[in-house]
C-alpha positions as CSV (number, residue, x, y, z in Angstrom):
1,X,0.0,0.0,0.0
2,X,1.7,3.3,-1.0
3,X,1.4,6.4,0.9
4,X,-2.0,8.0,-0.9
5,X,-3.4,4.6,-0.4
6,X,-3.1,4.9,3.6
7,X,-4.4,8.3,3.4
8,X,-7.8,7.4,2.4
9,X,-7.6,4.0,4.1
10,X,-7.2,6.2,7.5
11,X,-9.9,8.9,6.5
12,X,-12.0,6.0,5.8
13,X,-11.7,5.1,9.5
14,X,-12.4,8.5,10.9
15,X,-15.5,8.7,9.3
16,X,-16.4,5.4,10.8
17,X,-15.7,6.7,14.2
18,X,-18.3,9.9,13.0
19,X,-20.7,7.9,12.2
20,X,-20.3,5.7,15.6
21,X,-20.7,9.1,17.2
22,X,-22.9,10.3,15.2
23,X,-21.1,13.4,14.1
24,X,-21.4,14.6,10.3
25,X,-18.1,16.6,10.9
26,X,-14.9,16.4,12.5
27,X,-12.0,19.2,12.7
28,X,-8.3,17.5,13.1
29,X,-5.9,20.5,13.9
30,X,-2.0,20.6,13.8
31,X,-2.0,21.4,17.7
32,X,-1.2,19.6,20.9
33,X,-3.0,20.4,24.4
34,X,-0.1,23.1,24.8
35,X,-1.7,25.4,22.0
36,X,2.5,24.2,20.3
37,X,3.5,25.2,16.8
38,X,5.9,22.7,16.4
39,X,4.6,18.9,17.7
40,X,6.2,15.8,19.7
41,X,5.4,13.1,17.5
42,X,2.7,11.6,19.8
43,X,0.5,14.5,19.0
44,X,1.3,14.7,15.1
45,X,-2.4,13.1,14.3
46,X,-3.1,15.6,11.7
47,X,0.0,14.9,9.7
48,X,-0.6,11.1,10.5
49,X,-4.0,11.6,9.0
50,X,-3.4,13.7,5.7
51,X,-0.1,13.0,4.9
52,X,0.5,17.3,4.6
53,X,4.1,17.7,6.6
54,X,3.8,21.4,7.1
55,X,3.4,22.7,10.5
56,X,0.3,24.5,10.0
57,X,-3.0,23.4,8.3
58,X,-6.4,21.8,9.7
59,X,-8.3,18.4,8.2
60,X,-11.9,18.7,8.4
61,X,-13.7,15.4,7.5
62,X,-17.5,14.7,6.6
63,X,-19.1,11.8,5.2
64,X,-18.1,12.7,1.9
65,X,-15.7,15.3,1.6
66,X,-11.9,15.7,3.3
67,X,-10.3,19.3,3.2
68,X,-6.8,20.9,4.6
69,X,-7.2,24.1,5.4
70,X,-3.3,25.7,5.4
71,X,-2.0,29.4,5.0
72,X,0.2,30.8,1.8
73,X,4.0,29.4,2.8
74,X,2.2,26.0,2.5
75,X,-0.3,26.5,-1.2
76,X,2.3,24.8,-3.0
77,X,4.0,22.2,-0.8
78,X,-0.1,20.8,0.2
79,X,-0.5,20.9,-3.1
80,X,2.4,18.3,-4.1
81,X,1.4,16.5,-0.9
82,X,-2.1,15.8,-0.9
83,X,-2.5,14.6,-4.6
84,X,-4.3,11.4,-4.7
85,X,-5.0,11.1,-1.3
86,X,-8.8,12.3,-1.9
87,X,-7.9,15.5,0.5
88,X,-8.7,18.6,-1.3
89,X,-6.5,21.9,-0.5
90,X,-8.5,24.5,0.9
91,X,-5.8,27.9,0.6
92,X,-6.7,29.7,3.6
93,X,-6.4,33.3,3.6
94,X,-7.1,34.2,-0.4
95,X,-10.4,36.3,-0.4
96,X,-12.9,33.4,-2.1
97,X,-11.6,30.5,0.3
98,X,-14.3,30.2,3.3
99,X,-13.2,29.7,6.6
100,X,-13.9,26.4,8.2
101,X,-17.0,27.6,10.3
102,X,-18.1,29.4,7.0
103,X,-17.6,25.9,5.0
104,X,-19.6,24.2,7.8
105,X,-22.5,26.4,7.9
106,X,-22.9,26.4,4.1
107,X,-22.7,22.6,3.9
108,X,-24.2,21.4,7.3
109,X,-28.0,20.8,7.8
110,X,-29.4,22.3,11.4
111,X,-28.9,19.5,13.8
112,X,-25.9,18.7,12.5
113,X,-22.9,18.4,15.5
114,X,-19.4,19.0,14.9
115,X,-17.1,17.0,16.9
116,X,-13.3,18.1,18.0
117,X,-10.9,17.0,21.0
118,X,-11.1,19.5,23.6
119,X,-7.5,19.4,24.3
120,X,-6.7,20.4,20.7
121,X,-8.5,23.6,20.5
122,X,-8.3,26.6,22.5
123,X,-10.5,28.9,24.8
124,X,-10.4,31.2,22.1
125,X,-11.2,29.2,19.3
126,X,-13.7,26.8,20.6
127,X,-16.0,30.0,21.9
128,X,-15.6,31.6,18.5
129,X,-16.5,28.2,16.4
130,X,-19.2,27.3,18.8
131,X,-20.9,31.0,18.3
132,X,-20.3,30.5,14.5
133,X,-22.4,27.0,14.2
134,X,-24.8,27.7,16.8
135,X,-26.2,30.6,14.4
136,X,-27.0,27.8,11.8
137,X,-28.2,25.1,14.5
138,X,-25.1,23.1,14.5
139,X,-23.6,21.7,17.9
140,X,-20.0,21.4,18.4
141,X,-19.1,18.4,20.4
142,X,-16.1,18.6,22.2
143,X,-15.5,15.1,23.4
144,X,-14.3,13.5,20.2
145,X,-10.6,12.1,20.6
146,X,-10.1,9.5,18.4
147,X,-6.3,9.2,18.0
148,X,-5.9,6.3,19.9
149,X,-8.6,4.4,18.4
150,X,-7.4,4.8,14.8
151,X,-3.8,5.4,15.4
152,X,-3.1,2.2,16.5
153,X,1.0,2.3,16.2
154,X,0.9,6.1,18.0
155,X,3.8,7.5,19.1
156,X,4.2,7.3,23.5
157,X,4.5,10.5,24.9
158,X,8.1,12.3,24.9
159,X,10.3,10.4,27.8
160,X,13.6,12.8,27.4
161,X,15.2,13.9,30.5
162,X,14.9,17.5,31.6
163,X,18.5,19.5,32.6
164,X,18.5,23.4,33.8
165,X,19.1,25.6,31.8
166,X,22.3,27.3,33.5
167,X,21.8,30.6,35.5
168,X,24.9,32.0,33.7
169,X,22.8,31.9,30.3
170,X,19.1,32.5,31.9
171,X,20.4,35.3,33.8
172,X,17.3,35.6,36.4
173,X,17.0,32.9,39.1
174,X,13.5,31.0,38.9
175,X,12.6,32.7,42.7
176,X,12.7,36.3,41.0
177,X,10.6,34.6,38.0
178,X,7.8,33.1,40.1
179,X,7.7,36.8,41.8
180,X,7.6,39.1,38.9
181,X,4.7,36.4,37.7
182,X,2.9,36.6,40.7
183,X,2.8,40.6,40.4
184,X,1.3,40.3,37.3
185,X,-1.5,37.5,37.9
186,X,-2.2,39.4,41.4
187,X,-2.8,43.1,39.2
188,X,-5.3,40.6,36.9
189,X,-6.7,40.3,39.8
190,X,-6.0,36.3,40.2
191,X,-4.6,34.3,43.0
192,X,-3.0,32.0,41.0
193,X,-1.8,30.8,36.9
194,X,-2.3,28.4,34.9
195,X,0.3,27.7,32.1
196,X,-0.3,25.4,29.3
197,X,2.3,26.8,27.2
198,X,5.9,24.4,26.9
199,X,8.3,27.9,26.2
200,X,6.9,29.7,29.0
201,X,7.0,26.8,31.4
202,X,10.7,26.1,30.4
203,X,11.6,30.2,30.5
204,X,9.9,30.4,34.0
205,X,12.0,27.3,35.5
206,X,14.9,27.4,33.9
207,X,14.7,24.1,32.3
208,X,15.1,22.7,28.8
209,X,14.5,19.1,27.1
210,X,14.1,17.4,24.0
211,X,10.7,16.6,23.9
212,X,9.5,18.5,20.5
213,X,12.5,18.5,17.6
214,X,14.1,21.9,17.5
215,X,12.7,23.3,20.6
216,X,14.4,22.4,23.7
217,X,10.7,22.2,25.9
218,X,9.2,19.7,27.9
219,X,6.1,18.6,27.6
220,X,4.2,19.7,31.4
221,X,1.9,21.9,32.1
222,X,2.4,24.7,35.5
223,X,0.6,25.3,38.2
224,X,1.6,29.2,40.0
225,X,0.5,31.2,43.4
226,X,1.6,32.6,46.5
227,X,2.6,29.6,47.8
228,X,5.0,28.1,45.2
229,X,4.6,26.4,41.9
230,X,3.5,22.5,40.9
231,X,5.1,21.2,37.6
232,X,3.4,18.3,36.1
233,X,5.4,16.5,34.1
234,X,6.4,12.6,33.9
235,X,8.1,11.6,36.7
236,X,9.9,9.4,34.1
237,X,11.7,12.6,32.7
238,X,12.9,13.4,36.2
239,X,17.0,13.4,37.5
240,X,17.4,13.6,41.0
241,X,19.6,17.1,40.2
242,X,16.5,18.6,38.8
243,X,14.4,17.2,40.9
244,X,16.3,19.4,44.0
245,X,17.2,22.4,41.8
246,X,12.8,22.7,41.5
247,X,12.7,22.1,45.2
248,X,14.8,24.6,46.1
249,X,12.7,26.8,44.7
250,X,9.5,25.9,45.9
251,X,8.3,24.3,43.3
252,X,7.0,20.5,43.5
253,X,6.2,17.6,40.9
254,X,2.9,16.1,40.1
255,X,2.4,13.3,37.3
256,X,1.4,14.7,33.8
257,X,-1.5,12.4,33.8
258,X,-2.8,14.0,36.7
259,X,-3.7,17.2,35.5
260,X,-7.2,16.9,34.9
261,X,-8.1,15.8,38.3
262,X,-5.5,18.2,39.8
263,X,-7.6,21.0,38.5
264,X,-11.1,19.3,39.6
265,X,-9.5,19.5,43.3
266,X,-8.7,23.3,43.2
267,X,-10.7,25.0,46.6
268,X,-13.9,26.3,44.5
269,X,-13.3,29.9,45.6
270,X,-9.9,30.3,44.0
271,X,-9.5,32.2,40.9
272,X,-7.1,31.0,38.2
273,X,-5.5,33.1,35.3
274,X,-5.1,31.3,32.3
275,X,-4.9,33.0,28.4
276,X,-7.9,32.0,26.4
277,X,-5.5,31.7,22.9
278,X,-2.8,29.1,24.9
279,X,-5.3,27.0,27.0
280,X,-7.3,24.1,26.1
281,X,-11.5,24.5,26.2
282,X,-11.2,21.2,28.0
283,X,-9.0,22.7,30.5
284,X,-10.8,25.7,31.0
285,X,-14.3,23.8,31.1
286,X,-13.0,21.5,34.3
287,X,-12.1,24.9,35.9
288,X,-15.3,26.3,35.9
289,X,-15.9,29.2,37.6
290,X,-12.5,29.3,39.1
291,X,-11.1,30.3,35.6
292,X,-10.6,33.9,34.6
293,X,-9.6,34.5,31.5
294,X,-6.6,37.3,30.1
295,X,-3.3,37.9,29.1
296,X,-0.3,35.4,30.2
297,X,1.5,36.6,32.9
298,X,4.9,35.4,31.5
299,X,4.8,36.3,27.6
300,X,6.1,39.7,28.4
301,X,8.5,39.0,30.6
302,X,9.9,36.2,28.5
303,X,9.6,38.0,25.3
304,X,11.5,41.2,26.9
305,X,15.6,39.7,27.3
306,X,17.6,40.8,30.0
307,X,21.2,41.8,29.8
308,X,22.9,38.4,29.9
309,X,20.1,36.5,27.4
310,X,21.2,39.9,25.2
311,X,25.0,39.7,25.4
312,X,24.3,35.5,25.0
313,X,22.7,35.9,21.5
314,X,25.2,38.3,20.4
315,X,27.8,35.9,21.0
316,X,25.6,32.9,19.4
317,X,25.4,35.4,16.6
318,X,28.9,35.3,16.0
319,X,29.6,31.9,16.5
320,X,26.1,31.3,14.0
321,X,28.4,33.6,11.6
322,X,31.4,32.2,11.4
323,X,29.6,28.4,11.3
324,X,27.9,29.8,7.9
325,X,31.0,31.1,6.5
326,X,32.9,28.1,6.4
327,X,29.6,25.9,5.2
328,X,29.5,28.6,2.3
329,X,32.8,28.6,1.3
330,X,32.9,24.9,1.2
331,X,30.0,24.8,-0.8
332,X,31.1,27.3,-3.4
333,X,34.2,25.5,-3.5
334,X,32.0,22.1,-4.2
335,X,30.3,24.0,-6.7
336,X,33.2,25.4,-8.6
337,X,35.0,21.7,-8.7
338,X,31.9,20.3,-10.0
339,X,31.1,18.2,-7.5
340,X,27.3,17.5,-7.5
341,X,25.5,19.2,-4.3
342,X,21.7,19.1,-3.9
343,X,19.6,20.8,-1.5
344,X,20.0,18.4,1.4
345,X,23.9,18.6,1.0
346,X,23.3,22.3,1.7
347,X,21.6,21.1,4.9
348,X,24.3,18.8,5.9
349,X,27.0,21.7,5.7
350,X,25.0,23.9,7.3
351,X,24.8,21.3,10.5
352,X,28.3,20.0,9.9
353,X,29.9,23.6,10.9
354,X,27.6,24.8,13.3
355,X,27.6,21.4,15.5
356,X,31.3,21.9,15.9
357,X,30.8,24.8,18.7
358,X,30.2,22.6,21.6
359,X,27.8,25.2,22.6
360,X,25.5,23.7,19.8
361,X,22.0,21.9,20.9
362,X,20.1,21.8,17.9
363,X,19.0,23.5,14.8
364,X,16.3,25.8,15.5
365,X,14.1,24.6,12.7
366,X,13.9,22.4,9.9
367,X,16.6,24.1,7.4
368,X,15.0,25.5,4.2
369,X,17.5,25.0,1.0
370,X,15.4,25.5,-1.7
371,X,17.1,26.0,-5.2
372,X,15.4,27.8,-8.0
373,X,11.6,27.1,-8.2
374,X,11.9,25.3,-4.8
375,X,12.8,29.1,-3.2
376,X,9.2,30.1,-4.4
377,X,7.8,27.3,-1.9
378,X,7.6,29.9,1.3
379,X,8.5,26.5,3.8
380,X,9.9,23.9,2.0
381,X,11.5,21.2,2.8
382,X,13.9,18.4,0.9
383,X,13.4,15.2,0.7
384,X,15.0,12.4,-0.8
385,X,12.0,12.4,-3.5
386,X,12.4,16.5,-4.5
387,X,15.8,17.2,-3.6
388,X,17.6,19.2,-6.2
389,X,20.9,19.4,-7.9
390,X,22.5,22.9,-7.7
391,X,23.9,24.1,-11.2
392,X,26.1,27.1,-11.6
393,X,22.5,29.5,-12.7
394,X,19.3,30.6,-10.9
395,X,19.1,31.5,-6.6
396,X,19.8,29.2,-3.8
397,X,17.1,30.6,-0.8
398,X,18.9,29.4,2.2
399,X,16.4,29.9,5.6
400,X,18.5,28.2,9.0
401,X,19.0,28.5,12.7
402,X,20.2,27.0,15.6
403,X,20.0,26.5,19.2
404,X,23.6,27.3,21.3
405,X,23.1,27.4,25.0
406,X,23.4,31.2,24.8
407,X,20.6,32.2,22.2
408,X,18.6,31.1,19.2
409,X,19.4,32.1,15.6
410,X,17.4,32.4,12.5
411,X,18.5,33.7,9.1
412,X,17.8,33.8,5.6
413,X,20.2,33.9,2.6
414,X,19.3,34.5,-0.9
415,X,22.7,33.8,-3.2
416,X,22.8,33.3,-6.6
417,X,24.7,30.6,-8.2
418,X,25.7,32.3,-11.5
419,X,25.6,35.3,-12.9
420,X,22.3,36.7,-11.9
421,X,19.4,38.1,-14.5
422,X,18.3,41.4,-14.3
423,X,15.2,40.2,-13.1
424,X,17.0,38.1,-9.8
425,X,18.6,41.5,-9.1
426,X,15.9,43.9,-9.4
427,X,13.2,41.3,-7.0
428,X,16.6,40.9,-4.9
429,X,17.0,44.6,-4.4
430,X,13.1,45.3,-3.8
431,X,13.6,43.0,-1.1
432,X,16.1,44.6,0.4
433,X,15.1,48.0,0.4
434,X,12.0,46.9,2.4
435,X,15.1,44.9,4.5
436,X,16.6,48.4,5.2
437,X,13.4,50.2,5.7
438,X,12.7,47.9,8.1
439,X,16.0,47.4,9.7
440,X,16.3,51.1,10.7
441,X,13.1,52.6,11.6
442,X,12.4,54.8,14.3
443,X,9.2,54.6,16.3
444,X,7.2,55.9,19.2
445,X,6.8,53.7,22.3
446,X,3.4,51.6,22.0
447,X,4.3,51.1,18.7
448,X,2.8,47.2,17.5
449,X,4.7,45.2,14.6
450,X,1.6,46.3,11.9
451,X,2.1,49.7,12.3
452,X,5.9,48.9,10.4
453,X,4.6,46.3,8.4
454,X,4.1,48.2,4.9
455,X,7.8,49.9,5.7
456,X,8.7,46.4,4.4
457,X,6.1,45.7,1.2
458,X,6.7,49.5,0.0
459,X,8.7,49.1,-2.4
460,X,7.1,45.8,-3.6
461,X,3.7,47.3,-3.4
462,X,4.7,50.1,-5.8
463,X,5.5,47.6,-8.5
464,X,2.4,45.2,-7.4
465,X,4.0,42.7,-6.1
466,X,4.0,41.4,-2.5
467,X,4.0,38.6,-0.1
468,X,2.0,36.6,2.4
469,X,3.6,36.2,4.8
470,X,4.2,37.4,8.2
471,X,7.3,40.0,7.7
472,X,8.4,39.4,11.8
473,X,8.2,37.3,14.4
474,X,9.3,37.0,17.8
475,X,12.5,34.6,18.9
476,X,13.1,32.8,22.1
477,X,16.4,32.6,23.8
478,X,17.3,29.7,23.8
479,X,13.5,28.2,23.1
480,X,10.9,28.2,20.0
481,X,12.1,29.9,17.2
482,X,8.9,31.9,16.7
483,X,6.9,32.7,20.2
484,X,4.9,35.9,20.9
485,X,3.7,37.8,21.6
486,X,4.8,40.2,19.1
487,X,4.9,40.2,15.4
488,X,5.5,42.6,12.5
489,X,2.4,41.5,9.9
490,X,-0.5,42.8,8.2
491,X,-2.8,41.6,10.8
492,X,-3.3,43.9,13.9
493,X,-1.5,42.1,16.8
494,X,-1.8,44.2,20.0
495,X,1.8,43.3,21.5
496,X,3.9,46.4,21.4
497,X,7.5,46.2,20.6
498,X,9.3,46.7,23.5
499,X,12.9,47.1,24.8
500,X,14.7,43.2,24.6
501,X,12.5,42.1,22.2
502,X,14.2,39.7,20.0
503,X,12.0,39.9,16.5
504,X,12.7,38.6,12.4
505,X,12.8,41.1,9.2
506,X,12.2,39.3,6.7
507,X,10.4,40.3,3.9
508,X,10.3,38.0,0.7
509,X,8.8,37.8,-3.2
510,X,7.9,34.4,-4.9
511,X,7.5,33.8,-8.4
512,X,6.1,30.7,-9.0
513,X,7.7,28.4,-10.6
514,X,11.0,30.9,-11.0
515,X,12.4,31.7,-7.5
516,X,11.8,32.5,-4.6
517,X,14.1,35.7,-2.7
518,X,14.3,36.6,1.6
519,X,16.2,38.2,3.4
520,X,16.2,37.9,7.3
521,X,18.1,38.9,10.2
522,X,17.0,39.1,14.0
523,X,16.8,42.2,15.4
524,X,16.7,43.5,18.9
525,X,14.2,46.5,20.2
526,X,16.4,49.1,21.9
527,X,16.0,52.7,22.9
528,X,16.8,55.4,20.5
529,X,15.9,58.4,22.2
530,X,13.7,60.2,24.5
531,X,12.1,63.9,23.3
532,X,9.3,66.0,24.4
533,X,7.2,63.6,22.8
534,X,8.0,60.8,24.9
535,X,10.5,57.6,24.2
536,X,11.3,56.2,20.7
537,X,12.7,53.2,20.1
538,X,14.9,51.5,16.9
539,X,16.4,48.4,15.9
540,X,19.8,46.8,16.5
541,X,20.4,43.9,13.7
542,X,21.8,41.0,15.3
543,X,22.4,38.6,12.7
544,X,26.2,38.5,11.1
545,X,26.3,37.6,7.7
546,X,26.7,39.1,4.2
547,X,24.1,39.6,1.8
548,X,25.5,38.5,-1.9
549,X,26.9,41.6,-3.2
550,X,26.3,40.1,-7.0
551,X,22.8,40.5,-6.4
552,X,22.1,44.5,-6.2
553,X,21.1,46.4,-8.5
554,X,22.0,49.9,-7.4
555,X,20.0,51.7,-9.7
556,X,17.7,51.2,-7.6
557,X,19.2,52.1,-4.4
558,X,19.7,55.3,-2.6
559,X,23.2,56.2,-0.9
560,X,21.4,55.7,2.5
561,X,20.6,52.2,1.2
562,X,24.0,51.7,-0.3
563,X,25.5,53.0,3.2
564,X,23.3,50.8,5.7
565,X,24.6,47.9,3.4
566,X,28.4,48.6,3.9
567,X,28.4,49.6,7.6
568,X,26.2,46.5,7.9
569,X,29.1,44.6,6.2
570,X,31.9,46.5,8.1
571,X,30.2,45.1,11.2
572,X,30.0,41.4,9.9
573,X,33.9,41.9,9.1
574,X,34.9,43.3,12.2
575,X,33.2,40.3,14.6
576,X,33.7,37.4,12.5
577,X,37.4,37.7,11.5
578,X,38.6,37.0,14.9
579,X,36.8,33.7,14.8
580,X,38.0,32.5,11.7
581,X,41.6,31.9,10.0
582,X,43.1,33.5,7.1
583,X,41.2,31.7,4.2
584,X,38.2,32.1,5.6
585,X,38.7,36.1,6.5
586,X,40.1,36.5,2.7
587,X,36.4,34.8,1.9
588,X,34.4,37.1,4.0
589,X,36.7,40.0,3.2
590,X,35.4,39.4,-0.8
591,X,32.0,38.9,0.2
592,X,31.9,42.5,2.1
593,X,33.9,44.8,-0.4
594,X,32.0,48.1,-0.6
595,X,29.2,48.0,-2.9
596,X,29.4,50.6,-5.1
597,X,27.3,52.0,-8.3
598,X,28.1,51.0,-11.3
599,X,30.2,47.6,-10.1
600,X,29.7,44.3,-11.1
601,X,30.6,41.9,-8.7
């Protein structure tokens, strides 16, 4: 049986289970009871069901009909994924493309119910799909987990141990946490949190793990208030070292399994903050009246870095730097020998060099090499079945991170292979102008991440062309490689950008079937000034690496533009040759000669 054969054969058994509950719709998200981005494997049901690897998109199965609902960095990749599997692509976002509840309503009968798993879907979105049926007679059902029944070979639960995340690289003890926490959940007013989300429960105790692939979480939920703090986690993921480093700060264990019935035994009069976007409707439902809903009391304080997590990613910046120098040297030096090199090759150098620093963890993501028309496919990802062989023409989009003890990196390089068309360089330097823009605005305190959006698209906008994309998001340190809760998009997202906030630029343009061009560095929120009219902050670009100089086309450019670009260089010069030895500096040294008008490089 072949792997579009096993797709239908397991949609076939969901809609058995529907018609055993007598549902006439079920909604499968890509989500765990953690409101997670990225999955453990036991809670990958979605993927397991579809076949769609992408780390956002929702099945929604009726008697007749199977659709994935997935965003614009996914349109193409579904695409090649879900043919012949009977699962139709439904390209969320795109003005005639219903939402799910929209779908539902148009093709449900009144009566009809609408089951999900209650530990899948949050506050927030249960309460809005619930209100959307209800107006057409439809019940949502919130009891229907069926993963166990028809995934029969499911993954166990994560087992990895926890370790502590060192004090030296956290640089706030978890006592001083559990206090600035309990400020914010008594001004809610609360006596007492609720955290279901893994990067806020690993920031607050200083711990890290290997449950979920490229972020260093455990899987637990946490239990705040005056008193202390419970973790539930399996006691199988316990060390006796971590198990007194928690004690010491008053904070004890309880089994994972447990937390249902931990939360049914809470005294009746107590109230418990939880955020309605990163807590399960199950979860909130066996609270009951003890649950008040509103804003975490940790994403600030995690999102905002303090001085040591700031002079930590700096350093992981330059390490991240030189590790990409030498896997691009070697693999221009592959390329001009002729040796063949395909996409995952690219991956392999890029995680030969930067596992050498034995402050290396993990990647921070899965990389994204993606050579000519695979660059227009916003996430893709090589495998043995489309990975392609570089040739000395077209762009190389080349999106990677990684975790070091000290910080989290993410960047994106767009090189070209060969000489580069007047059309590479033009889209290239649209980009980067929106880059720039970006990269060195100045902006009032309270300012959120869509207000600077269309500094970004400008330039593209003027030649209508765009992306769809979010242009920034938020980076952990040391955690997920995209948390909140800030973000520079379209979309309004209330968060402002504040001082120690670690956030992407990274504007793009895809051309389907051509290539696909971004450019990202992480930059850090700091202050700029303060004037009568109160405090303004800018950027400080963290990121070391160049941008391929072959690629401008200055015409376009002005001498600001032209300047950012070579101070920015100077900078990548200045911190990187120290790490490296004298090939490699002569490399870098090429790659950051003053661009100039007029030069062809």
């Amino acid at each position: 049986m072949n792997n579009k054969e096993l797709q239908r054969e397991r949609i076939s058994a969901l809609r058995q289970q529907l018609s055993m509950a007598g549902l006439q719709a079920a909604i499968i998200p890509q989500a765990d009871p953690h409101m997670s981005e990225y999955l453990a494997e036991h809670w990958q049901l979605r993927r397991w069901l579809s076949g769609f690897s992408g780390s956002a998109g929702t099945v929604v199965v009726t008697a007749d009909r199977a659709m994935l609902w997935t965003d614009s960095r996914y349109f193409l990749q579904a695409a090649q994924e879900l043919d012949g599997t009977g699962i139709e692509l439904m390209k969320d976002g795109l003005p005639e493309t219903p939402s799910i509840a929209q779908w539902l309503c148009a093709n449900l009968t009144a009566g009809s119910k609408v089951g999900i798993d209650g530990m899948l879907f949050s506050v927030s979105e249960a309460r809005t799909l619930r209100a959307d049926l209800e107006l057409f007679g439809i019940e949502l059902d919130p009891f229907f987990d069926v993963a166990d029944t028809i995934w029969t070979d499911r993954p166990a639960l994560p087992s990895d141990k926890l370790f502590i995340h060192a004090p030296e690289y956290a640089g706030e003890e978890v006592p001083s946490k559990l206090a600035r926490i309990m400020e914010r959940v008594a001004a809610a007013p609360a006596d007492a949190t609720f955290i279901s989300a893994l990067d806020e429960i690993a920031w607050t105790l200083n711990i890290r793990c290997r449950d979920v692939h490229h972020n260093p979480v455990a899987t637990g939920f946490l239990y705040i208030d005056a008193n202390g703090a419970k973790l539930l986690v399996d006691p199988a993921k316990m060390t006796a070292e971590v198990e007194a480093y928690l004690k010491a700060a008053a904070v004890d264990t309880l089994p994972y399994a447990d937390v249902k019935a931990f939360l049914a035994s809470l005294p009746s009069d107590v109230k418990v903050l939880v955020e309605p976007g990163r807590t399960a409707i199950e979860i909130f439902n066996i609270l009951g009246e003890r649950a008040y809903c509103g804003q975490s009391a940790v994403a600030m304080l995690k999102a905002c870095k303090n001085d040591t997590q700031v002079e930590g990613i700096r350093h992981a910046m330059e390490r991240d730097g030189a590790a990409l120098v030498r896997a691009f040297m070697e693999l221009e030096q592959l390329m001009d020998s002729d040796t063949t090199v395909t996409e995952l090759d690219v991956d392999a150098l890029l995680l030969k060099h930067r596992s050498r620093s034995d402050m290396f963890f993990d990647t921070s993501f899965g990389t994204i090499a993606g050579y000519g028309p695979h660059g227009a496919i916003v996430h893709y990802s090589a495998d043995e079945a489309s990975n392609a062989t570089l040739h000395k023409s077209s762009l190389l989009l080349v999106d990677s991170g990684a975790q070091y003890y000290d910080g989290t990196t993410d960047i994106t390089r767009t090189v070209a292979l060969g000489q580069p068309t007047d059309r590479e360089r033009h889209d290239f330097t649209l980009v980067m102008k929106g880059h720039i823009a970006l990269g060195t605005a100045i902006f009032p305190e309270g300012t959120c991440g869509m207000q600077l959006d269309a500094l970004a698209r400008q330039f593209l906008w003027k030649e209508g062309l765009s992306y769809l994309h979010g242009t920034g998001h938020g980076v952990g340190h040391f955690l997920n490689v995209h948390e909140g809760p800030q973000s520079i998009r379209l979309n309004y997202m209330p968060a402002p950008l504040t001082p120690g906030m670690i956030t992407s630029n990274e504007p793009g343009l895809y051309r389907e079937g051509v290539h696909g061009i971004r450019c990202e560095n992480l930059v850090l929120t700091v202050k700029a000034m303060t004037t009568e009219f109160g405090n303004f902050y800018k950027f400080e670009t963290l990121t070391l690496f160049p941008f391929d100089l072959r690629l401008f086309d200055t015409t376009l450019m002005t001498d600001a533009e032209i300047q950012w670009i070579n101070d920015y260089h100077r900078e990548v010069r200045e911190r990187l040759s120290p790490l490296l030895d004298e090939a490699e500096r002569l490399w870098l040294e090429a790659k950051t000669a003053p661009l100039m008008r007029d030069t062809i490089y």
